[in-house]
N, C-alpha and C positions, 0 to 999 in steps of 0.2 A: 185449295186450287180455285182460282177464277175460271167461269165458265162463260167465255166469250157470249155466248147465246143466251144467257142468263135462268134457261133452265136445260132440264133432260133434252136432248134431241135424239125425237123417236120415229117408228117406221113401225107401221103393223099389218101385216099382207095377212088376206083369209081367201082361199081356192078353194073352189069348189067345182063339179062337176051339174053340167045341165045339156041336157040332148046331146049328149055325146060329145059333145067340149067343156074346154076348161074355163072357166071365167074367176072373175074378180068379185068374190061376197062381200068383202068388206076391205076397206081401205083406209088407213089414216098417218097424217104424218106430221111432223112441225120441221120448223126450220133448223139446219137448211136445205131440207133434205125434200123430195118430191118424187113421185112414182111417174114415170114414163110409160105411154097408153103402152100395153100389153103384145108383143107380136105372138101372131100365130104359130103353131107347129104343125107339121103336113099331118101329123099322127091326132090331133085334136086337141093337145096341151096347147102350152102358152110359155113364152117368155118376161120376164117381169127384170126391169132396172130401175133400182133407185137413182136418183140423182140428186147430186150434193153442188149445192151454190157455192163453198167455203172451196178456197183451194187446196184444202187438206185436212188433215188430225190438226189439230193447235192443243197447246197446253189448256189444259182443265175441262176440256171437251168431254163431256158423258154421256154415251149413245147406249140408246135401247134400243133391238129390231127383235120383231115377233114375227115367226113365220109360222101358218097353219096350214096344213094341205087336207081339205077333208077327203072320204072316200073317193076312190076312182080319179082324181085328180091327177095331172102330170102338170107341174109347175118345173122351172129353172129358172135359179136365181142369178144374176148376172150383173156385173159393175161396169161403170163407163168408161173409167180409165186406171191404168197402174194407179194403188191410193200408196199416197203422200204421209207421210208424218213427220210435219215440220220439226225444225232446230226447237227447244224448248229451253229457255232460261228457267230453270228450277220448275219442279210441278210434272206433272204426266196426265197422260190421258189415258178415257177408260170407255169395254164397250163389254155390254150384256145382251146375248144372244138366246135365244129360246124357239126352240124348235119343235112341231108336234105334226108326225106322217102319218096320218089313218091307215087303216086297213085296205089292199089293193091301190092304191097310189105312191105316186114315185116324186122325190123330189132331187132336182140336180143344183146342188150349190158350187158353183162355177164363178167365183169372183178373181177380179185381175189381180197379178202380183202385189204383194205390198213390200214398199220402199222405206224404210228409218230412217232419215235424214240423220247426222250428227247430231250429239245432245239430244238426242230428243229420248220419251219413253213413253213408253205406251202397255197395256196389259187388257187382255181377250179374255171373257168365260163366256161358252158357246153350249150349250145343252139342247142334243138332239133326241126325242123320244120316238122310235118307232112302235108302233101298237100292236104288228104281229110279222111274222114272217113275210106276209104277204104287204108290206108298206116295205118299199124300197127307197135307198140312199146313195147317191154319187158325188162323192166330198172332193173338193180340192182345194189347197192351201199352195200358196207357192211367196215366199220367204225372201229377200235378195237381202243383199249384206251391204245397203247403201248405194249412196251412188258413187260409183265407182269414176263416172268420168270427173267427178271433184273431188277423186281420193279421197273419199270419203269414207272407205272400206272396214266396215266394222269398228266406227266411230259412236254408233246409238249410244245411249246409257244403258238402255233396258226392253226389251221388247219379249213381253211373257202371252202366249198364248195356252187357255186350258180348252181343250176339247174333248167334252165326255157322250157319248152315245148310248143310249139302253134300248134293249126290246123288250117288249112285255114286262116293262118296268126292273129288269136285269141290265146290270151295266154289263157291255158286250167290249166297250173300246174307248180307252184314252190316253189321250197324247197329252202330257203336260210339257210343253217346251216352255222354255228359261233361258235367254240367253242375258247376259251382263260381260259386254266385252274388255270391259276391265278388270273381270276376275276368272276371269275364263278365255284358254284357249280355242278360240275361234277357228285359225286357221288346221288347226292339227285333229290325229283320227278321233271319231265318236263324234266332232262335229261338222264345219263345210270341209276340211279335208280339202284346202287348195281351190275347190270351187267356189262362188261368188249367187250361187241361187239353190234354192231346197225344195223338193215339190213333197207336200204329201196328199197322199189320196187313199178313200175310202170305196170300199165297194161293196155294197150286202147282197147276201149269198143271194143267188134264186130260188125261186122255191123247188125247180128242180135241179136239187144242188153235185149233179152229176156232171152238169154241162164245168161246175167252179176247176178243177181239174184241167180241162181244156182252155177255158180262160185264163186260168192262172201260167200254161205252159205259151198262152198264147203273146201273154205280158212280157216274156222274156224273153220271147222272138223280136217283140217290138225294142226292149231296154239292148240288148246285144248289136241292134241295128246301127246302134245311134253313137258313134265314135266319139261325140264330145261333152258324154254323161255317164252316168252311172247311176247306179241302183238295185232294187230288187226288192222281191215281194213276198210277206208273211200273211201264211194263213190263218187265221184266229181261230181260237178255241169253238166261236160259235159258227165259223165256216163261211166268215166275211173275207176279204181281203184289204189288208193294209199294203201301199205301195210306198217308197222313198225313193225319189230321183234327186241327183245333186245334179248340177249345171251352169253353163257360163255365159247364159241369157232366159231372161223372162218368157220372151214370145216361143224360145225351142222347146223350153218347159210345156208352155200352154200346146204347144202341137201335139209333142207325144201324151200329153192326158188327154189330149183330145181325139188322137186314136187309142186311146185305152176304152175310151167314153161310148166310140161307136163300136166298139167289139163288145163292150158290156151289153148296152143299148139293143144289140142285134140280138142276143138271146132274151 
Protein backbone atom coordinates (compact mmCIF):
# COMPACT_ATOMS: atom_id res chain seq x y z
CA UNK A 1 0.00 0.00 0.00
CA UNK A 2 1.25 3.59 -0.87
CA UNK A 3 0.82 5.95 2.04
CA UNK A 4 -0.12 9.15 0.59
CA UNK A 5 1.63 11.10 3.64
CA UNK A 6 4.61 8.97 3.11
CA UNK A 7 4.75 7.97 6.71
CA UNK A 8 2.44 6.80 9.97
CA UNK A 9 -0.05 9.56 10.63
CA UNK A 10 -0.30 9.89 14.35
CA UNK A 11 -2.23 11.81 17.26
CA UNK A 12 -1.11 11.36 20.76
CA UNK A 13 -3.27 13.24 23.58
CA UNK A 14 -2.10 12.96 27.54
CA UNK A 15 -4.95 14.49 30.27
CA UNK A 16 -4.31 15.34 33.16
CA UNK A 17 -5.80 16.84 35.97
CA UNK A 18 -4.40 20.32 37.82
CA UNK A 19 -6.46 22.66 40.33
CA UNK A 20 -9.45 20.96 39.65
CA UNK A 21 -9.44 21.08 35.77
CA UNK A 22 -8.58 19.07 33.01
CA UNK A 23 -5.81 20.24 30.93
CA UNK A 24 -3.49 19.08 28.15
CA UNK A 25 0.07 17.34 29.37
CA UNK A 26 1.24 16.35 26.49
CA UNK A 27 0.36 16.83 22.79
CA UNK A 28 1.72 15.53 19.58
CA UNK A 29 0.80 14.95 16.09
CA UNK A 30 1.97 14.80 12.35
CA UNK A 31 0.24 15.32 9.20
CA UNK A 32 -2.51 15.69 8.41
CA UNK A 33 -3.81 15.70 11.45
CA UNK A 34 -3.81 18.67 14.13
CA UNK A 35 -5.38 19.10 17.71
CA UNK A 36 -7.91 21.95 18.02
CA UNK A 37 -7.39 24.42 21.31
CA UNK A 38 -9.40 22.39 23.99
CA UNK A 39 -13.05 23.64 25.08
CA UNK A 40 -14.16 23.77 28.35
CA UNK A 41 -16.67 21.78 30.41
CA UNK A 42 -18.91 23.45 33.20
CA UNK A 43 -17.83 20.34 35.27
CA UNK A 44 -14.04 21.19 34.78
CA UNK A 45 -13.12 18.58 31.92
CA UNK A 46 -12.30 19.42 28.59
CA UNK A 47 -13.24 18.68 25.09
CA UNK A 48 -10.56 17.73 22.73
CA UNK A 49 -10.89 17.58 18.42
CA UNK A 50 -8.58 16.29 16.19
CA UNK A 51 -8.50 17.76 12.85
CA UNK A 52 -7.63 16.24 9.62
CA UNK A 53 -6.39 18.57 6.56
CA UNK A 54 -7.08 15.35 4.04
CA UNK A 55 -10.62 15.04 2.85
CA UNK A 56 -10.91 11.67 4.23
CA UNK A 57 -9.42 7.88 4.62
CA UNK A 58 -7.37 7.44 1.09
CA UNK A 59 -5.97 4.18 0.15
CA UNK A 60 -2.76 3.14 2.09
CA UNK A 61 -3.47 5.76 4.79
CA UNK A 62 -1.88 4.32 8.39
CA UNK A 63 -3.08 6.14 11.45
CA UNK A 64 -2.04 5.88 14.94
CA UNK A 65 -3.86 7.84 17.91
CA UNK A 66 -2.91 7.32 21.57
CA UNK A 67 -5.20 8.62 24.06
CA UNK A 68 -4.04 8.78 27.89
CA UNK A 69 -6.37 10.14 30.54
CA UNK A 70 -4.49 10.31 33.79
CA UNK A 71 -6.05 10.26 37.36
CA UNK A 72 -9.02 12.52 38.03
CA UNK A 73 -9.16 13.57 34.40
CA UNK A 74 -12.52 13.98 32.38
CA UNK A 75 -11.52 14.27 28.68
CA UNK A 76 -14.11 13.67 25.36
CA UNK A 77 -12.92 12.89 22.44
CA UNK A 78 -14.78 14.39 19.52
CA UNK A 79 -14.48 14.58 15.42
CA UNK A 80 -15.19 17.43 13.22
CA UNK A 81 -17.17 16.00 10.86
CA UNK A 82 -18.93 12.56 9.48
CA UNK A 83 -15.30 10.81 8.42
CA UNK A 84 -15.11 9.76 4.79
CA UNK A 85 -13.49 6.76 3.47
CA UNK A 86 -12.80 7.49 -0.04
CA UNK A 87 -13.49 5.10 -3.27
CA UNK A 88 -10.01 2.92 -3.10
CA UNK A 89 -8.64 1.33 -6.52
CA UNK A 90 -7.04 -1.67 -4.94
CA UNK A 91 -5.21 -1.29 -1.27
CA UNK A 92 -7.02 -0.38 2.22
CA UNK A 93 -6.54 1.65 4.89
CA UNK A 94 -5.71 1.08 8.45
CA UNK A 95 -5.92 2.68 12.01
CA UNK A 96 -4.38 1.57 15.53
CA UNK A 97 -5.96 2.92 18.56
CA UNK A 98 -4.82 2.70 22.03
CA UNK A 99 -6.34 3.74 24.91
CA UNK A 100 -5.34 3.95 28.88
CA UNK A 101 -8.18 5.48 31.64
CA UNK A 102 -6.56 5.84 35.08
CA UNK A 103 -8.19 5.44 38.27
CA UNK A 104 -11.23 8.09 39.00
CA UNK A 105 -11.27 9.49 35.60
CA UNK A 106 -13.67 9.38 32.84
CA UNK A 107 -13.21 9.28 29.27
CA UNK A 108 -16.01 10.00 26.52
CA UNK A 109 -15.14 8.73 23.06
CA UNK A 110 -17.90 10.43 21.00
CA UNK A 111 -16.63 10.53 17.28
CA UNK A 112 -19.09 11.35 14.19
CA UNK A 113 -20.57 8.70 11.99
CA UNK A 114 -18.35 6.96 9.55
CA UNK A 115 -19.27 6.77 5.81
CA UNK A 116 -17.51 3.81 3.33
CA UNK A 117 -17.67 5.23 0.09
CA UNK A 118 -17.88 2.44 -2.74
CA UNK A 119 -14.72 0.31 -3.23
CA UNK A 120 -13.22 1.46 -0.57
CA UNK A 121 -11.74 -0.55 2.72
CA UNK A 122 -10.79 0.09 5.57
CA UNK A 123 -9.91 -2.03 9.01
CA UNK A 124 -9.89 -0.52 13.00
CA UNK A 125 -7.97 -2.23 16.15
CA UNK A 126 -9.01 0.00 19.01
CA UNK A 127 -7.65 -1.21 22.74
CA UNK A 128 -9.13 0.36 25.59
CA UNK A 129 -7.47 -0.34 29.18
CA UNK A 130 -9.42 0.79 32.06
CA UNK A 131 -7.31 0.51 35.47
CA UNK A 132 -10.11 0.01 38.04
CA UNK A 133 -13.55 0.22 38.42
CA UNK A 134 -13.35 3.58 39.32
CA UNK A 135 -11.84 4.80 35.52
CA UNK A 136 -15.02 5.24 33.52
CA UNK A 137 -15.88 4.86 29.72
CA UNK A 138 -18.57 6.22 27.30
CA UNK A 139 -18.04 4.55 23.79
CA UNK A 140 -19.85 5.28 20.56
CA UNK A 141 -19.36 3.94 17.22
CA UNK A 142 -22.09 4.74 14.62
CA UNK A 143 -21.67 2.78 11.22
CA UNK A 144 -23.78 4.12 7.96
CA UNK A 145 -23.81 1.76 4.96
CA UNK A 146 -22.53 4.42 2.44
CA UNK A 147 -23.95 6.95 0.92
CA UNK A 148 -27.09 6.42 0.11
CA UNK A 149 -27.87 9.59 -1.83
CA UNK A 150 -25.42 8.08 -4.58
CA UNK A 151 -26.84 4.68 -4.20
CA UNK A 152 -24.16 3.67 -2.87
CA UNK A 153 -25.76 1.33 -0.36
CA UNK A 154 -23.53 -1.21 0.97
CA UNK A 155 -21.02 -0.91 -2.10
CA UNK A 156 -17.53 -0.83 0.51
CA UNK A 157 -15.37 -3.83 -0.02
CA UNK A 158 -14.58 -4.09 3.62
CA UNK A 159 -14.88 -2.17 6.62
CA UNK A 160 -13.64 -4.39 9.79
CA UNK A 161 -13.58 -2.75 12.97
CA UNK A 162 -12.03 -4.70 16.45
CA UNK A 163 -12.89 -3.15 19.73
CA UNK A 164 -11.53 -4.78 22.66
CA UNK A 165 -11.82 -3.16 26.32
CA UNK A 166 -10.18 -4.59 29.77
CA UNK A 167 -10.26 -3.68 33.35
CA UNK A 168 -7.75 -4.36 35.73
CA UNK A 169 -6.05 -5.97 32.85
CA UNK A 170 -9.34 -8.66 32.23
CA UNK A 171 -10.88 -8.25 28.91
CA UNK A 172 -14.48 -7.22 29.89
CA UNK A 173 -15.89 -6.34 26.11
CA UNK A 174 -15.44 -6.99 22.46
CA UNK A 175 -16.94 -6.16 19.43
CA UNK A 176 -15.31 -7.63 16.36
CA UNK A 177 -17.43 -6.39 13.37
CA UNK A 178 -16.59 -7.68 9.81
CA UNK A 179 -18.51 -6.66 7.23
CA UNK A 180 -17.65 -7.80 3.32
CA UNK A 181 -20.79 -6.78 1.24
CA UNK A 182 -20.02 -9.09 -1.10
CA UNK A 183 -20.11 -12.01 0.88
CA UNK A 184 -22.49 -11.18 3.17
CA UNK A 185 -26.02 -10.36 3.61
CA UNK A 186 -26.15 -6.98 4.45
CA UNK A 187 -29.49 -6.16 4.28
CA UNK A 188 -31.05 -9.26 6.01
CA UNK A 189 -31.52 -10.34 10.03
CA UNK A 190 -28.17 -10.38 12.32
CA UNK A 191 -27.09 -7.56 10.19
CA UNK A 192 -28.72 -3.71 9.24
CA UNK A 193 -32.00 -5.52 8.76
CA UNK A 194 -33.39 -2.90 6.24
CA UNK A 195 -31.80 -0.04 8.02
CA UNK A 196 -29.06 2.12 6.65
CA UNK A 197 -27.01 3.10 10.16
CA UNK A 198 -25.80 1.05 13.31
CA UNK A 199 -24.88 2.82 16.60
CA UNK A 200 -23.02 0.81 19.16
CA UNK A 201 -22.29 2.15 22.53
CA UNK A 202 -20.52 1.33 25.63
CA UNK A 203 -21.17 2.11 29.00
CA UNK A 204 -19.05 1.01 32.44
CA UNK A 205 -20.80 0.17 35.26
CA UNK A 206 -20.69 2.82 38.20
CA UNK A 207 -19.31 2.15 41.04
CA UNK A 208 -22.44 2.18 42.48
CA UNK A 209 -23.61 -0.42 40.44
CA UNK A 210 -27.26 -0.28 41.86
CA UNK A 211 -28.27 2.87 40.08
CA UNK A 212 -27.04 0.24 36.35
CA UNK A 213 -30.78 -1.37 36.78
CA UNK A 214 -32.31 1.90 36.55
CA UNK A 215 -30.24 3.11 33.76
CA UNK A 216 -30.38 0.29 31.96
CA UNK A 217 -34.67 0.41 32.24
CA UNK A 218 -34.10 4.00 31.56
CA UNK A 219 -32.48 3.14 27.89
CA UNK A 220 -35.47 1.40 26.93
CA UNK A 221 -37.73 4.09 27.71
CA UNK A 222 -35.62 6.24 25.53
CA UNK A 223 -35.16 3.11 22.45
CA UNK A 224 -39.23 2.52 22.56
CA UNK A 225 -39.60 6.32 22.07
CA UNK A 226 -38.02 6.52 19.09
CA UNK A 227 -40.41 5.12 16.10
CA UNK A 228 -37.86 5.07 13.39
CA UNK A 229 -35.16 2.81 15.30
CA UNK A 230 -34.57 0.12 16.88
CA UNK A 231 -32.49 -1.60 19.44
CA UNK A 232 -31.63 -2.79 22.73
CA UNK A 233 -29.38 -3.31 25.55
CA UNK A 234 -27.20 -6.13 27.05
CA UNK A 235 -25.84 -6.29 30.22
CA UNK A 236 -22.25 -7.72 30.56
CA UNK A 237 -20.89 -10.25 32.63
CA UNK A 238 -18.89 -7.40 34.29
CA UNK A 239 -22.05 -5.22 34.76
CA UNK A 240 -21.14 -2.65 31.88
CA UNK A 241 -23.67 -2.09 29.38
CA UNK A 242 -23.47 -2.77 25.62
CA UNK A 243 -26.16 -0.78 23.55
CA UNK A 244 -27.06 -1.46 19.54
CA UNK A 245 -29.37 0.97 17.88
CA UNK A 246 -30.12 0.48 13.95
CA UNK A 247 -31.34 3.56 12.21
CA UNK A 248 -32.05 5.71 9.00
CA UNK A 249 -29.82 8.67 9.73
CA UNK A 250 -26.60 9.64 11.34
CA UNK A 251 -27.60 12.86 13.21
CA UNK A 252 -30.92 10.63 15.05
CA UNK A 253 -28.35 8.21 15.95
CA UNK A 254 -26.04 10.94 17.50
CA UNK A 255 -29.34 12.41 19.41
CA UNK A 256 -30.49 9.38 21.06
CA UNK A 257 -26.68 8.43 22.33
CA UNK A 258 -26.64 11.50 23.27
CA UNK A 259 -29.57 11.34 25.57
CA UNK A 260 -28.33 8.01 26.64
CA UNK A 261 -24.91 10.12 27.60
CA UNK A 262 -26.61 12.55 29.93
CA UNK A 263 -28.71 9.95 31.73
CA UNK A 264 -25.38 8.05 32.20
CA UNK A 265 -23.41 11.30 32.96
CA UNK A 266 -26.12 12.34 35.65
CA UNK A 267 -25.33 9.46 37.86
Amino acid sequence: MENKFGKVSRVSICAGKKDGKTILEDVSFTAPYKIMTPFEKENGGIQVMPLCASAGIMSGDLQEFSYQVRQGADLEVLSQSFEKIHKMDGGEAKRNIKVNVEKDSVLYYYPQPVIPFADSAFESTMEIQLEDKSAKLFFLDVISCGRTAHEERFLYRKFASKVTIYRSGKMIYRDNTRYEPEKMPMEKIGLYEGYTHVANLFLSELEDGKVMPEITERIWEILEMESECDGGVTKLCSGDLAVRIFGYRGQKLQQIAEKIKMLWTKY
